[in-house]
Every structure is written in structure tokens, then in C-alpha cells.
KETIDO-328279 format. One line per field, with one value per residue (C-alpha): x negated, z negated, y negated. Coordinates in steps of 0.2 Angstrom, whole numbers, plus 5000, padded with zeros to 4 digits. Each point is the difference from the previous one (the first is absolute). Example, Ala and Ser with C-alpha at 12.3 -4.5 7.8 and 13.67 -1.06 7.14 Angstrom:
px [4938	4994]
pz [4961	5003]
py [5022	4983]
This chain:
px [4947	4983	4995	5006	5008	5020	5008	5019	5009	4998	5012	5001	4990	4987	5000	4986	4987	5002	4996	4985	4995	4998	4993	4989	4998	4999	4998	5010	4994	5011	5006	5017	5008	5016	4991	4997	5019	5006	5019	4995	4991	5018	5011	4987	5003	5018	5003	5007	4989	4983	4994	4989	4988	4988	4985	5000	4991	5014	4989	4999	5013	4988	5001	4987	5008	5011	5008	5015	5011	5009	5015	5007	4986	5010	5015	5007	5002	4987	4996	4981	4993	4984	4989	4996	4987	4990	4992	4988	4994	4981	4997	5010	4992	4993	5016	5007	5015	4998	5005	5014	5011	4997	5007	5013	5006	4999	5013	5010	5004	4997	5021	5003	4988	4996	4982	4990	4982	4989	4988	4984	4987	4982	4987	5001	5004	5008	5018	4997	4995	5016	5012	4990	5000	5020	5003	5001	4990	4990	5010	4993	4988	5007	4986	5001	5018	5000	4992	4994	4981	4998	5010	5001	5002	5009	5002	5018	5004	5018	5006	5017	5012	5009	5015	4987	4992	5019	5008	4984	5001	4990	4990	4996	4992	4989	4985	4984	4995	5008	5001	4981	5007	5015	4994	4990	5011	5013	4988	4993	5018	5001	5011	4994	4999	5013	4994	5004	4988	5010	4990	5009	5015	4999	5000	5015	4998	4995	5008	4997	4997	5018	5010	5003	5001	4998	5004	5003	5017	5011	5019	5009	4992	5000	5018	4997	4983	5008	5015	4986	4990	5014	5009	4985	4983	4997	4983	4990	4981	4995	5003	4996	5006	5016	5016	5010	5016	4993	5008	4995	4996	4989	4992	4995	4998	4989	4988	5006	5002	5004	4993	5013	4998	5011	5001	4995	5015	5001	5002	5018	5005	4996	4992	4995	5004	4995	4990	4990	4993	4985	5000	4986	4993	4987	4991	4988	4991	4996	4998	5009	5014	5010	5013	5015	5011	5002	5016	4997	5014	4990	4984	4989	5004	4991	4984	5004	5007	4986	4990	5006	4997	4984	4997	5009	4989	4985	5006	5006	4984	5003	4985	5012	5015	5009	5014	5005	5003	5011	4987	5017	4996	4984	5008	5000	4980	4993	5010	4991	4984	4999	5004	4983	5008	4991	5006	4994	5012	5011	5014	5008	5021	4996	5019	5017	5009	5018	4999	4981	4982	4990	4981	4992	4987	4995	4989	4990	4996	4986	4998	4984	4984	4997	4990	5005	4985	4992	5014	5000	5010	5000	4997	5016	5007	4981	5006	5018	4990	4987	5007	5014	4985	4991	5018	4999	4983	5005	5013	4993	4992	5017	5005	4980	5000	5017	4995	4981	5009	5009	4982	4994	5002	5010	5011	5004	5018	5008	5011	4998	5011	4992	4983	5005	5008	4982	4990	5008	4995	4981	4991	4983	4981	4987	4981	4984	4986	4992	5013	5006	5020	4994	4988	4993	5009	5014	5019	5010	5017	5003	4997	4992	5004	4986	5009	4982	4983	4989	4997	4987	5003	4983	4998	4989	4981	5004	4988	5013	5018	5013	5010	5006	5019	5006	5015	5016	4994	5004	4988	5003	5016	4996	5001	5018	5002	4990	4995	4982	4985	4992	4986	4991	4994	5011	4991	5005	4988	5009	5012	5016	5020	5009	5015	5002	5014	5002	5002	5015	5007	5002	5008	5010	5006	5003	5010	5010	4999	5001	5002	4982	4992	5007	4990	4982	5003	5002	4983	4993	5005	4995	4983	4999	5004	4985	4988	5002	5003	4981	4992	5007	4993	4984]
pz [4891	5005	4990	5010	5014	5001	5011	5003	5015	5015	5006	5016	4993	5001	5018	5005	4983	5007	5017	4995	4990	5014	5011	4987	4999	5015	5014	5013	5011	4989	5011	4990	5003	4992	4985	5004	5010	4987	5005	4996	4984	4997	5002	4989	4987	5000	5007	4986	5008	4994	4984	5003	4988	4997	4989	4996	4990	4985	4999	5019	5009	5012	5008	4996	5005	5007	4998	5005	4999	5013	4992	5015	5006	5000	5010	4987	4987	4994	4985	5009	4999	5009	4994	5013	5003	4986	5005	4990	5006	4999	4991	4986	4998	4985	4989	4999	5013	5008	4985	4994	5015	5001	4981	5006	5014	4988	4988	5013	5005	4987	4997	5018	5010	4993	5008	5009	5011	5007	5014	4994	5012	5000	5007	4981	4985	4992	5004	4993	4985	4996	5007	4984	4989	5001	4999	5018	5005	5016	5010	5018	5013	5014	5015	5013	4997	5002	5015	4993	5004	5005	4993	4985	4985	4986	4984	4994	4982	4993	4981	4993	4988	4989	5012	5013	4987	4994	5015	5009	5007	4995	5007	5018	5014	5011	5009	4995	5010	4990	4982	4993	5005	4992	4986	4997	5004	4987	4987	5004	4997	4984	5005	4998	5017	5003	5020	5007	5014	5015	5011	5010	5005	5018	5013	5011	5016	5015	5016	5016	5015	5007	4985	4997	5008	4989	5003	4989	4990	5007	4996	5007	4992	4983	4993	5007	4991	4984	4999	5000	4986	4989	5003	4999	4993	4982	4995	5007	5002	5006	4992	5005	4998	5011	5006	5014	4991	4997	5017	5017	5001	4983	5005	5016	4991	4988	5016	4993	5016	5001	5013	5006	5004	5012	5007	5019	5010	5021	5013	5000	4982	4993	4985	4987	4982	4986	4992	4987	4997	4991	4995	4998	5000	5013	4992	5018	4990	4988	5011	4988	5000	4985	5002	4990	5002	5009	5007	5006	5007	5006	4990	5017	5003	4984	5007	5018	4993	4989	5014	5014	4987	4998	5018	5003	4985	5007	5018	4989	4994	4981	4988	4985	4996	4982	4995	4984	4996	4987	4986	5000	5021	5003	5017	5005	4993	5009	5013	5001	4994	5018	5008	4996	4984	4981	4985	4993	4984	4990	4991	4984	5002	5014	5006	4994	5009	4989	4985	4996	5006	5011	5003	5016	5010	5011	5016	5012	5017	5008	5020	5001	4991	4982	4997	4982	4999	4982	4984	4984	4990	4979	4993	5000	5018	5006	4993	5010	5017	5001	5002	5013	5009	5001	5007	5013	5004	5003	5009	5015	5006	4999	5017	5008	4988	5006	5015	4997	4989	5018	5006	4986	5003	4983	5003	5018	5004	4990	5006	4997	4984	4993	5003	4991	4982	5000	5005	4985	4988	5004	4992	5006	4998	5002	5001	5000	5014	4990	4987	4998	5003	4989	4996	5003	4983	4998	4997	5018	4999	5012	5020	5007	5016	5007	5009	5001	4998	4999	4989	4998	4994	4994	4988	4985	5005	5018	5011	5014	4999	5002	5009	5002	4997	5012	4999	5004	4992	4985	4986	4987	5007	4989	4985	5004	5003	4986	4987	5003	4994	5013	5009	5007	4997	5009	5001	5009	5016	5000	4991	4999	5000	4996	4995	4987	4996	4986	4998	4987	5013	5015	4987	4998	5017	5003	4985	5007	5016	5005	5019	5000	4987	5017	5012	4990	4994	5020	5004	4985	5006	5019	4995	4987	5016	5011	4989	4997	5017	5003	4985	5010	5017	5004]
py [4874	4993	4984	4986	5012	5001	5013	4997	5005	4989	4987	4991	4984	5015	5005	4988	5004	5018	4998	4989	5017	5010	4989	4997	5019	5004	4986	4995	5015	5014	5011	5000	4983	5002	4998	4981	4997	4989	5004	5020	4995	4992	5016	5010	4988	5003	5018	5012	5015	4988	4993	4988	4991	4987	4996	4979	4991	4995	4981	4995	5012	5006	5017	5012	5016	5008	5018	5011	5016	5008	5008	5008	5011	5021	5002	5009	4988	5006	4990	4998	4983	4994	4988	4987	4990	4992	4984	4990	4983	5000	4985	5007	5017	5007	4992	5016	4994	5018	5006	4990	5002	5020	4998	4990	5012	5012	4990	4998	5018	5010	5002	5001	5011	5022	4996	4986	5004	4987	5004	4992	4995	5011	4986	4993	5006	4986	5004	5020	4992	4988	5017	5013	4986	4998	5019	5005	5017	5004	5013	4998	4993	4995	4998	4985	4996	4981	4990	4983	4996	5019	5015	5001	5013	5000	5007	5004	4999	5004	4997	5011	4994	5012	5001	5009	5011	5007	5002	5006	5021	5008	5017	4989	5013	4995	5009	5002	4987	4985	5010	4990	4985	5001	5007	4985	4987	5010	4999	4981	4996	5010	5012	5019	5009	5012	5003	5015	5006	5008	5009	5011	4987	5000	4984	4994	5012	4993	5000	5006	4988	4993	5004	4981	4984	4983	4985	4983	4998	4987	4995	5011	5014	4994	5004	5017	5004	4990	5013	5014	4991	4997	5017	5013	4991	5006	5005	4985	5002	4983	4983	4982	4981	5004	5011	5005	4994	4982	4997	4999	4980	5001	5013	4988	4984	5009	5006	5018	5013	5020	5013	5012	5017	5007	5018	5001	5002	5004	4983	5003	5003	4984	4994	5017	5001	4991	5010	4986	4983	4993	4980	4990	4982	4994	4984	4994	4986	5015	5012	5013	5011	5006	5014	4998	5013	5018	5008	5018	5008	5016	5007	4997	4980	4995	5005	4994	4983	4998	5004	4988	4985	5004	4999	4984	4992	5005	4991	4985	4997	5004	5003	5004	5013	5001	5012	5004	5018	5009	5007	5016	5000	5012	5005	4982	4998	5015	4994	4982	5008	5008	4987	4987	4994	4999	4997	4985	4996	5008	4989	5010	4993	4992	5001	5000	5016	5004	5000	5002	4994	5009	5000	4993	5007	4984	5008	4990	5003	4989	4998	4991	5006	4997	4985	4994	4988	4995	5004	4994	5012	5002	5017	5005	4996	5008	5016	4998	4994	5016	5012	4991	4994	5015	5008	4985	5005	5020	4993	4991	5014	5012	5000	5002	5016	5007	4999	5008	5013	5009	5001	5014	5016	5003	4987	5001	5001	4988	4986	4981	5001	5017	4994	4984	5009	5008	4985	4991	5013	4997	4987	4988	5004	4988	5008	4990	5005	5014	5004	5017	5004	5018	5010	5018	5013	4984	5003	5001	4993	4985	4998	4985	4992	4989	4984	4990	5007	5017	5012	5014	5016	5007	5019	5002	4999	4999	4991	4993	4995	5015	4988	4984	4993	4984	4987	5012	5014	5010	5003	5016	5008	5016	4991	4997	5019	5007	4992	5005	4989	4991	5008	4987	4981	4986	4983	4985	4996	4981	4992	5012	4996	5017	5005	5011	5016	5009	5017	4997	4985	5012	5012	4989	4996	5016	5003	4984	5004	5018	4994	4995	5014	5009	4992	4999	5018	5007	4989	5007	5019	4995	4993	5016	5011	4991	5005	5016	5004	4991	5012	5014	4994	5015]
């Protein structure tokens, strides 16, 4: 305890000191208004799912902070307690208040939670601070999450007690995609990394057009798909704040929904079977969706209902989608990875599933362009937020580089999902105007795509350009094929935007993917043929 701060848990006398807080903190222009209704002030003072605290002065009683706990945050009681939101009055910074009541949460839960996280704001650092000076660890970086003046990042810190650390499995698999995040975030919460990187795990399949029909849960469906969860779910891949079996009217009071997918059926036959369901929580002010839960009843709905939510968040106007992933689940990962999403935090135990603790991989996908403004990050949540922001930035330009890939010779043939898994596995290059992409006699092993810009291509002592490369086109497919050294000078004519494919990545693939290997290796044989039949020509 701070000298001449008390924390102690809040009572109703000290409903009206905490609203004066966050107006205070705030002004009456908070987009979140609930946290100045006096009568839900009054329920979260006396709810058993919320601790809440205050910070007083122990001489005049005032309020000079506030703080709080929500216990129930997994639908599994998953022992999983989030830290809400810390509030310091601004006349009273700078007397340690924040810290006091983060000690005090901390008092209060130790015994009763296996981990708590706090989701830490990035346009200061203040709140970082107080989080690694009580123990808790950077695991994430969450990008435009919140709405309050603008969007709004934050940086997500998580602190295990030694329930989590025993009962935690161990050996997690996740795809290579996720396994240097997690491997920090296991070792920023002490814990030696154990990640097993799965790279031959394939996506859910897709399926083909008029396989399904979806439409929204209501009623009368639910008993049905509740018999199916209850009777034939086991290995769940996805995890969230709520379930099916909460019930049908908690599921609506808590602004919870499900998307149902259906297998088409003829005019006359009625309404086809029930072949899945995915849940998830639209917040409008927040413009965010989380997904909670996924029921797939056959392999090619997962995809389709995934899908179909996506589409229907984009026409909703959200900027923001969340799900929480089994770190045990790479099917599910890869499955998300082609579908836009990233992963942007990984929660070592971050639910409660039989018997034991699972790992979390929390992936993010973001339906407006990232604009994540000026951040103030300490050392250790900059080393979480790089490399999740340089995955963001590869991201954007996925869909614009599936659809440039069908264009190239090599590539030409593959579908909309195919051209996807190999868009995913290229990364992003940025060239300055006059900056070389390689050099004449240099190691060959990776294929650019020019999205923006020019290149030329010029040999050793040569007077004029051997050619010149354009947006849409490829730049040194042989080295994808042989190996060879390069022989020839490429050098950006105007700023350049590629993207970039290893030689090992599209081995890869293929190794994965034998269905695609198939289509580049019949280009490569037809483009192969071409030329030969041209070195024959009299």
C-alpha cells in the first residue's frame, strides 16, 4: 500500500466517487456509458462474477481510484480472470494509486483464479509499466481492438499462478506461423518453450458452391443442434466467453448468436441437414466480433461457416474479429491463416478443457486497413508487437497477391483456395527507387512478385537494360527452379512493393500440398515444352 492510499473493495457509498473517476478520466463524451450509469455501477459492486475496488484517501474518504476483476471471463470455468479497468483520477496521480490497486486485485485473486491478463493500452506506457511491475508478462498485441477517440491497440499481458504452470500440457503444436510468438510469450512468462512446429497439417477443406445454405440460429433449432453438441463434440478447437448449453435466452441476453449451416436441399424437401454452427458476439459500438465456439458436423462446413461470418462482418461494418484457438489445433490455425487471420498473442493455459490447461493461439483478423497510429510500447511488449505487426502488414496485401498469383505462368491454374495456401506462404518486400532486389553472381532462392513499381534487369558491363519488370509480373522464376546464381542486376526504377517466395516455402507447399506441386509442376513442364519447341524452330 501506497503512503496515504487505501485500496479495499468497493461498496455502494462508493458508486458516486467512481463515476466521478471516469468522468474525470474520461469526459462526459466516453463512448462507454455504462461506466457512468450509477444503477450498473451498483450491480458491479455487488455482482459475484466482478470484484471491484477502490483507491481512497484513509484521512478524507475521497475516491481516487477505481479498479476491477471480472471473474467470469472463460465458459468453461476456466479459472481465467480479466483485469478491468484501472482508473486513476488525475489530480491524484503520481501517489502510486495505480499501483496499489493492481496489488490489491492481485490480493484478491490470487487463491481463486490459475491466471489473470490485462489488455494494457499502447498510446502510453503507464499501464505496461504497473502490469511487469506486478509479475504479469507480455504475450500479445492486439491491433485496433477498442473504439474510444479512434481505434485503438492494445497490448495484452497475462500472469500464471502455479495451478496453470502444473496442470498446463505440454508439447502445444502450432504452425510455423505462430511458433516465434509463442515461443516468446512462453518464455516472457518463464516457462521453457516446448512448441512443436506443424507444418504439414492441412486446412479444413473447402466446399464447392451450393453444398450449404446458412442462416441464423433461432429457437426452434437450438434443442436440436444442443443434442449434437452434447452427444458428439469432443476435441474442441475454438474457445471463447460462452457456450451452446448456457441456454437459448442467455445466449440472447448476453448479445451471443450462432450461424447455421445447413446442407442445400430441393424446393420441396424442406429444410436440409444440420451440418454445423459457429457462435459469436457482435459488439456494433465496438464494431468487433469474437467467435466463441465451432460445431462442425462435416469437415467442409468449418471452412464455409467461417467463411459466411466473415462476409457478414464485412457488410456489418466491423473493423475487428477475435477467436481464440487451441495451441493442440493446427488444422484449425492453418485453417484461419487462409482465411485473412494472424496471430497476434499466444496465452500459455489460457483454458481450462478436462482435466488440464491448454495453450491459446488468439488470431485476429482486421477488415479495414491497419492504421495503428503512434504506440508507446516498453521493450518487452515491442518485441511481442513486431513481428505481429509486420504479419498484419503481409497480411493486407494477401488477397491482392492471390489473385496476382493466377496471372503467372507458373502458377496459373490454381483455384481461390489454392492460390491462397501459397499466397500465405510469401512474405513482403519494400525497395527504395534505386535499390537493388540482387545482384549479378548472387545466391538464387526466392521469387519476387512486383505488386507496385518497376524494376530493371541490366547484365554485367552492359550498356542498356536486358529488360524491364512491371506491377503483375514475376522476377527470377529460375531461381525457384535451380538454384542458379543470378545472372543479371535487378534495381528498382520507383519505389517497389513485392512479394517474396522462398525457394524452401514453395517446397513446402508442395510437400503439404501435393494437389498444388501438381498444377506448378504441369506449368513448369508446359512452359519447359515452349521453349524447346522455339530452340528448334529453323
Amino acid at each position: 500500500m501506497s503512503s496515504g492510499v487505501r485500496v479495499r473493495v468497493a461498496e455502494d457509498g462508493d458508486v458516486e466517487g467512481i463515476r466521478d473517476v471516469f468522468l474525470a478520466v474520461y469526459g462526459a463524451d466516453y463512448p462507454y456509458e455504462s461506466f457512468f450509469d450509477r444503477a450498473w455501477l451498483r450491480r458491479s459492486v455487488h455482482t459475484d462474477d466482478i470484484i471491484m475496488l477502490v483507491a481512497d484517501d484513509p484521512e478524507t474518504g475521497a475516491v481516487l481510484g477505481s479498479a476491477s476483476v471480472v471473474l467470469d471471463v472463460g465458459a468453461h470455468s476456466d479459472l481465467v480472470g480479466e483485469m478491468g479497468r484501472l482508473v486513476v483520477h488525475p489530480d491524484h496521480r503520481g501517489r502510486g494509486v495505480g499501483r496499489a490497486l493492481m496489488k490489491g486485485r492481485l490480493d484478491q485473486v490470487r487463491d481463486r483464479l490459475h491466471l489473470a491478463m490485462v489488455e494494457n493500452r499502447c498510446v502510453h506506457s503507464f499501464s505496461q509499466r504497473i502490469s511487469r511491475a506486478n509479475g504479469f508478462a507480455p504475450v500479445g498485441f492486439l491491433p485496433m481492438k477498442h473504439t474510444l477517440e479512434g481505434r485503438e491497440s492494445v497490448a495484452l499481458y497475462v500472469r500464471l499462478f502455479d495451478a496453470a504452470r502444473v496442470l498446463r500440457r505440454n508439447h502445444p503444436r502450432v504452425i510455423p506461423e505462430a511458433a516465434a510468438l509463442a515461443e516468446g510469450a512462453l518464455r516472457s512468462c518463464g516457462v521453457e518453450p516446448d512448441v512443436v512446429v506443424d507444418d504439414s497439417t492441412r486446412a479444413w477443406p473447402p466446399s464447392p458452391d451450393g453444398t450449404f445454405v446458412a442462416e441464423a440460429l433461432t429457437s426452434v433449432g437450438y434443442p436440436a443442434l444442443l443434442r449434437v453438441e452434447r452427444g458428439r463434440v469432443r476435441n474442441r478447437e475454438i474457445f471463447g466467453p460462452m457456450r451452446l448449453q448456457y441456454g437459448f435466452f442467455k445466449l440472447t441476453t448476453r448479445h451471443a448468436d450462432y450461424l447455421v449451416a445447413r446442407g442445400a436441399a430441393g424446393p420441396d424437401r424442406g429444410p436440409g441437414p444440420l451440418a454445423g454452427a459457429v457462435g459469436f458476439i457482435h459488439d456494433d459500438h465496438e464494431q468487433t466480433v469474437r467467435i466463441f465456439e465451432l460445431i462442425p458436423l462435416q469437415d467442409a462446413a468449418a471452412r464455409f461457416l467461417l467463411g459466411t461470418l466473415l462476409e457478414r462482418a464485412r457488410a456489418w461494418g466491423v473493423a475487428y474479429v477475435e477467436v481464440d484457438v487451441s495451441a493442440h489445433a493446427p488444422r484449425m490455425q492453418r485453417t484461419l491463416l487462409e482465411l485473412g487471420f494472424t496471430p497476434a498473442a499466444y496465452v500459455p493455459s489460457g483454458v481450462f478443457w478436462d482435466v488440464e490447461r491448454l495453450d491459446v493461439v488468439k488470431m485476429v483478423r482486421l477488415l479495414v486497413p491497419l492504421k495503428t497510429g503512434p504506440l508507446e510500447l516498453v521493450d518487452e511488449a515491442r518485441h511481442v508487437a513486431a513481428p505481429v505487426l509486420r504479419a498484419l502488414s503481409e497480411r493486407q496485401v494477401l488477397p491482392r497477391l492471390a489473385e496476382a498469383l493466377r496471372t503467372i505462368g507458373v502458377f496459373r491454374g490454381l483455384d481461390e483456395e489454392q492460390a491462397t495456401r501459397v499466397a500465405s506462404a510469401c512474405g513482403l518486400a519494400r525497395f527504395e527507387t534505386g535499390e537493388a532486389l540482387f545482384e549479378a553472381r548472387s545466391d538464387a532462392d526466392r521469387l519476387f512478385l512486383l505488386l507496385e513499381g518497376a524494376v530493371e534487369v541490366r547484365l554485367p558491363g552492359a550498356a542498356a537494360p536486358a529488360g524491364h519488370v512491371t506491377a503483375g509480373e514475376p522476377l527470377g522464376e529460375r531461381a525457384l527452379l535451380t538454384g542458379q546464381h543470378h545472372s543479371a542486376r535487378a534495381t528498382a526504377t520507383s519505389p517497389v512493393e513485392a512479394a517474396v517466395l522462398h525457394r524452401d516455402d514453395l517446397r513446402a507447399v508442395e510437400r503439404q500440398r501435393p494437389d498444388i506441386g501438381l498444377v506448378l509442376y504441369r506449368n513448369l513442364a508446359i512452359g519447359l515444352g515452349r521453349k524447346l519447341a522455339r530452340s528448334n524452330t529453323p
